[in-house]
N, C-alpha and C positions, 0 to 999 in steps of 0.2 A: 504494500500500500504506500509505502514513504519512497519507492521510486516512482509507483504512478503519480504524488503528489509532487515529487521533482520534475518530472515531466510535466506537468500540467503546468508549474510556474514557471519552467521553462518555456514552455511553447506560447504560455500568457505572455512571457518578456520578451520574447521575439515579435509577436504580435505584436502589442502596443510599441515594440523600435518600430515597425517597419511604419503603421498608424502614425506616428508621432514625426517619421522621417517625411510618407506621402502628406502629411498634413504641411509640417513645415515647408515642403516643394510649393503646395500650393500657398501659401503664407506668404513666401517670395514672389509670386506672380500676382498676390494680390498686392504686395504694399508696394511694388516696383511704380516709381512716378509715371505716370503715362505723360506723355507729350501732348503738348497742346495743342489743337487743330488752326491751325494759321486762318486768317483771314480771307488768303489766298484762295487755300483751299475749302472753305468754307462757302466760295461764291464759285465753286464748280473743277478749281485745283489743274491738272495737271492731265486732265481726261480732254483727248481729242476730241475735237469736234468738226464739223463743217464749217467752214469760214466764210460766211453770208456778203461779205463785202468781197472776195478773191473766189469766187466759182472753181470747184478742183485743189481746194487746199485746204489745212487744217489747222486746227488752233486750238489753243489750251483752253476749256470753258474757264477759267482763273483771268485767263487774258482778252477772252471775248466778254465777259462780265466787267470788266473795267471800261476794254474800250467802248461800248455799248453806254456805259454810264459817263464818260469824259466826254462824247457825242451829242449825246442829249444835253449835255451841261453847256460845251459850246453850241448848241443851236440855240438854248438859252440865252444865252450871251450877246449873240447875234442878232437874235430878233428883239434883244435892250433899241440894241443901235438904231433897226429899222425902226422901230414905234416910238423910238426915245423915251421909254419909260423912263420914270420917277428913280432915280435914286440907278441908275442902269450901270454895269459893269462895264460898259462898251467902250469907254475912255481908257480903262487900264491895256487891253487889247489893240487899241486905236491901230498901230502898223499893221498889223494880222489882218484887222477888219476890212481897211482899207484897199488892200489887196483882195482879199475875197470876194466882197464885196462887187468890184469891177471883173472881177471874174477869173482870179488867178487864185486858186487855194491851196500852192505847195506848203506854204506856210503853216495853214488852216491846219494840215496835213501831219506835217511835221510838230506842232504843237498837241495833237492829237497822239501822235505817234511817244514824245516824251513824256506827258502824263500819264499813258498807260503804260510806259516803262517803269516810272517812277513806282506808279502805284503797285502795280505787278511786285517791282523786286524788291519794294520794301517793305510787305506784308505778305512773306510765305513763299513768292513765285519761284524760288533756289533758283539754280542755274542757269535755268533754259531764258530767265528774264534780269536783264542786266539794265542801270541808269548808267548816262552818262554824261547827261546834260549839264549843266550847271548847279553849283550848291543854291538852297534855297535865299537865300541873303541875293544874292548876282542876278540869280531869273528875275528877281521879281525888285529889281533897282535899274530904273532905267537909265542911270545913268551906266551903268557896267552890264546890260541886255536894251540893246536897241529895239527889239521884238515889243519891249513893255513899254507900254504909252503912259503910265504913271504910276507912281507908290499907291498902294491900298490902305486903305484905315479901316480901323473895327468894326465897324458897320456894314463895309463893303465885303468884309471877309464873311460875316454874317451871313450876307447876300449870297455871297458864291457858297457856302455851307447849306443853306438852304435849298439852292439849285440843284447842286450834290445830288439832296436827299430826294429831290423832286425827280430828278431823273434817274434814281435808283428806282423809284414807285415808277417809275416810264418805262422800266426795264424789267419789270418784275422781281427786284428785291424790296420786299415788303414785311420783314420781318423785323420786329422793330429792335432787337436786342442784334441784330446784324447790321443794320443801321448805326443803333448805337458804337459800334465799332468801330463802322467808318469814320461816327466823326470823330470818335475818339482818338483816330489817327490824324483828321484834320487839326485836329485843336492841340496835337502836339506840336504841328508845323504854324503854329499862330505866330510866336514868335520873332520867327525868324520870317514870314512874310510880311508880317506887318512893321510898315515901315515907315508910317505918316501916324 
């Protein structure tokens, strides 16, 4: 009987190692930090997609969700100009518009082309999406970017904050804590654009 009972708490001790080992495994896999899910990829990441403005080519949904929303923020922008709205951003843009405007929009194009690089690679986009434009202090100082037709002030950054988010709802981001994110990345870059 006192071997059967040796064996018993023997094979009880084995048991509860092996329990206490599988449990600890999972133990690590639960308290292991998870990585935060970027922004980036939060507005559709790194997944191919069809690219609606290049027929036959493809694009990151991370970087078709940007430029889709910088899009609609400059047509915003643009039609300040046309109607001359109250309070209209179309003076900070003034060379840009100018040219478009009469009918030439490499510009347009290219300002298009830098904000969704910016925003891309500095919320998640890694790699595949790089800036290389100018620091924010330079873009947005016309006396060192000739592109910029004037300093912006708190108000006007407002404005374009607002736009933002109006042409995020123009694009079908509508969620309002993904929102919150975007501006929350705008309102870190307040500083240093505003400059009036």
């Amino acid at each position: 009987m006192k071997n059967l009972s040796k064996l018993a708490y023997l094979a009880l001790f084995i048991a509860s190692g092996t329990f206490v080992t599988s449990c600890s495994d999972d133990d690590n896999a639960v308290d292991a930090p998870m990585e935060p899910t970027s922004l980036y990829a939060k507005l559709g990441g790194t997944t191919k997609v069809a690219d609606p403005n290049n027929p036959g080519q493809m694009i990151e949904q991370g970087r078709l969700s940007y430029r889709s929303v910088v899009d609609s923020t400059i047509t915003l922008i643009v039609s300040d100009a046309i109607t001359d709205a109250p309070g209209n951003l179309s003076a900070h843009f003034a060379p840009v518009l100018s040219e478009a405007l009469s009918g030439n929009t490499t510009n347009v194009a290219i300002l298009s082309k830098n904000l969704t690089d910016f925003f891309s690679a500095n919320t998640g986009g890694g790699a595949t999406n790089t800036y290389s434009g100018l620091n924010m202090v330079k873009t947005h100082d016309p006396a060192q970017n000739p592109r910029m037709g004037k300093k912006i002030n708190d108000t006007e950054y407002d404005k374009f904050i607002g736009y933002i988010g109006q042409s995020a709802g123009l694009n079908g981001v509508t969620d309002p804590m993904l929102i919150g994110e975007v501006v929350d990345v705008l309102e870190s870059l307040r500083a240093p654009i505003v400059q009036e």
